[in-house]
C-alpha positions as CSV (number, residue, x, y, z in Angstrom):
1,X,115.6,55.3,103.7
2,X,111.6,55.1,104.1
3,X,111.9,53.4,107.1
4,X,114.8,56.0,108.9
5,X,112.3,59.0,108.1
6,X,109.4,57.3,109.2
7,X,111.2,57.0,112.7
8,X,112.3,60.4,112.6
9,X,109.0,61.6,112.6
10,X,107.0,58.7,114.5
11,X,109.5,58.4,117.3
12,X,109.0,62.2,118.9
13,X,105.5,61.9,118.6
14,X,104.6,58.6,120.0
15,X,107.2,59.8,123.1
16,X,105.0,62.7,124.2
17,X,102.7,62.3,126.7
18,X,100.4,65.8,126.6
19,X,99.1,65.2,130.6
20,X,102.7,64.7,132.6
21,X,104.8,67.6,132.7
22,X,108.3,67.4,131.9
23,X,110.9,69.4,132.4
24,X,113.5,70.9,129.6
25,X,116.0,68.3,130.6
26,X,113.8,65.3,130.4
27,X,112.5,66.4,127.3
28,X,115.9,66.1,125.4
29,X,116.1,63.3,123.3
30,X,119.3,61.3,124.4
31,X,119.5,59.9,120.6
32,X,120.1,62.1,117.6
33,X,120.4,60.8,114.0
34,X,121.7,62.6,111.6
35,X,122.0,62.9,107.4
36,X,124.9,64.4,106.4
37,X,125.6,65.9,103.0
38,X,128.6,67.3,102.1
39,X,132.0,67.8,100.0
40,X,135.5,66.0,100.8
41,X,138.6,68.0,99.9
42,X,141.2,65.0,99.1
43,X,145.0,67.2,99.1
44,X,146.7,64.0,97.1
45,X,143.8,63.2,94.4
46,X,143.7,63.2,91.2
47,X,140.8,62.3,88.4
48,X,141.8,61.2,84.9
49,X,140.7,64.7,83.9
50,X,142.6,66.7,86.3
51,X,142.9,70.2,85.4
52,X,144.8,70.8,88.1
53,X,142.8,71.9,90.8
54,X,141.8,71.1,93.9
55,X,139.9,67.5,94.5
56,X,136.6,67.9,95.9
57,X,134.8,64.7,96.4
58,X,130.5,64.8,96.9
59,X,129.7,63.2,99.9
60,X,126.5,61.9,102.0
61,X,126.6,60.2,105.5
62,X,124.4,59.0,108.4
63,X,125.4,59.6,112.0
64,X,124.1,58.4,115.1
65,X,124.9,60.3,118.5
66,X,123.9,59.0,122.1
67,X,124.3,61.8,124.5
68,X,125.6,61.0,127.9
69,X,124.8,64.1,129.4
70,X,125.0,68.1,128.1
71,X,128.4,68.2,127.7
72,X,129.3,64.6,126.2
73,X,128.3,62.4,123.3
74,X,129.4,59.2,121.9
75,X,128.6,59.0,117.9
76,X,128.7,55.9,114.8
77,X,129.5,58.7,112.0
78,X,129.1,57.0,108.4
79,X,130.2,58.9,105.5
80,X,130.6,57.4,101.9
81,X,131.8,59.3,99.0
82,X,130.5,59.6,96.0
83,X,133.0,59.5,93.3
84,X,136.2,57.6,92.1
85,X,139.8,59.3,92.4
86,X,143.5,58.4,92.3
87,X,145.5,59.3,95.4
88,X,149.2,60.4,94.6
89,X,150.8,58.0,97.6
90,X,154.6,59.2,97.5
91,X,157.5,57.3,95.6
92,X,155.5,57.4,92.5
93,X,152.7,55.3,94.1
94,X,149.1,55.7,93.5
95,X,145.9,54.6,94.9
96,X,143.1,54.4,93.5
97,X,139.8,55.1,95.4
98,X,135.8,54.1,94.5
99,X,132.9,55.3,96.8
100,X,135.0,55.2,99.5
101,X,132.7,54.2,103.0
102,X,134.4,56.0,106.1
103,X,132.9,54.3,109.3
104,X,133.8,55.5,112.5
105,X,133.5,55.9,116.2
106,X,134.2,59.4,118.2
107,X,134.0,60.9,121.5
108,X,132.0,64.5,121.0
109,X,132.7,67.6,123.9
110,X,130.4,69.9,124.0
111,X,131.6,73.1,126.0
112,X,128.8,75.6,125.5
113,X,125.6,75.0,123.9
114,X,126.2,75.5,120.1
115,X,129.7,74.0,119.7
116,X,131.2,70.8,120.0
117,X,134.7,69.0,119.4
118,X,135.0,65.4,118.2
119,X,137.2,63.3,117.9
120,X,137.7,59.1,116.7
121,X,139.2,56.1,114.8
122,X,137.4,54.3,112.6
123,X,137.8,52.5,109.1
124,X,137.5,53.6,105.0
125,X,136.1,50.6,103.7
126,X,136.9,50.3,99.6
127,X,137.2,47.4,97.2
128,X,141.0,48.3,96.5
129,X,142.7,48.9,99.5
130,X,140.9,49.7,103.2
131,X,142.7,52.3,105.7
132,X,142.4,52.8,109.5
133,X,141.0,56.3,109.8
134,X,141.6,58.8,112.7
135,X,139.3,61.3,112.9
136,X,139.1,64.7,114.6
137,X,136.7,68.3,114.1
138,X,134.5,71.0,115.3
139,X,130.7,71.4,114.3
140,X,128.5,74.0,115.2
141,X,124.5,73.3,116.4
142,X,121.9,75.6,115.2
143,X,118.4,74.7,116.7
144,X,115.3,75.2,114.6
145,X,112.6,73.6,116.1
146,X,112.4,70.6,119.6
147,X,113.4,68.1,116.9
148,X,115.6,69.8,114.3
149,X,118.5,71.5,113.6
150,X,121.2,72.8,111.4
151,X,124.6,71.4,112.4
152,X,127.7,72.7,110.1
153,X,130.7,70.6,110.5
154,X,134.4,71.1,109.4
155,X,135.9,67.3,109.8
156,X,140.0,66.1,109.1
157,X,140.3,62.5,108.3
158,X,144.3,61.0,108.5
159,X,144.2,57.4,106.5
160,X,147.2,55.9,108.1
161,X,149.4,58.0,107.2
162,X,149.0,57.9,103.6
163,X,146.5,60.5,102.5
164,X,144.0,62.7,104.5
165,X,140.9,64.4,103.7
């Protein structure tokens, strides 16, 4: 973790060059890396000390985007959650989850400048029982700075068919 926030910083600094001038376009990083922390709504989950509502799993992930020009992206989006959970898998059927790792690959549209659509199929890696994932949302980009920004995300995850989140 040292190491990926040394880059962050030493990466955009060692890349500017104060006596060429560059313009807006060549000054967009085509690689973005992201940390991701978040909450996972799982429908089907239960915990041994269900009080009967909702499941909402704690969640932290690491994404890497390589943008192909301003309107397209290709991403590695690497979620795990943090938490074990029983999924209710029909016919009295249940599966039981533990720090579930969601690795994926998507295709990301950008339209305008602020929003973008993804989509992608990927894996959920678990010591029980792994599922193919396929993976679809929308985030929003808020820039604060060259390097940084704020990028809210609202993400749907179908695990073959047998639960979603």
């Amino acid at each position: 973790m040292f190491i990926l926030f040394v880059q962050l910083f030493w990466i955009p600094a060692y890349c500017q060059n104060p006596h060429e001038e560059t313009s807006e376009a060549e000054r967009v990083s085509k690689h973005r890396i992201s940390i991701m922390i978040g909450h996972t709504h799982v429908p089907k989950g239960v915990v041994s000390t269900d009080d009967g509502g909702p499941l909402i799993i704690p969640s932290w992930g690491l994404n890497y985007s390589f943008l192909i020009n301003e309107k397209w992206a290709i991403g590695w989006h690497n979620d795990i959650e943090i938490s074990a959970y029983i999924v209710s898998a029909g016919h009295g059927s249940e599966i039981e989850r533990e720090r579930a790792l969601i690795s994926t690959l998507v295709g990301i549209f950008k339209p305008g400048k602020t929003v973008g659509f993804l989509v992608g199929i990927g894996r959920e890696f678990e010591k029980h029982q792994n599922f193919w994932v396929f993976r679809g949302g929308t985030e929003l980009e808020y820039e604060i700075n060259e390097y940084w920004d704020i990028s809210p995300s609202l993400i749907y995850d179908l695990k073959e068919s047998v639960y979603d989140s």
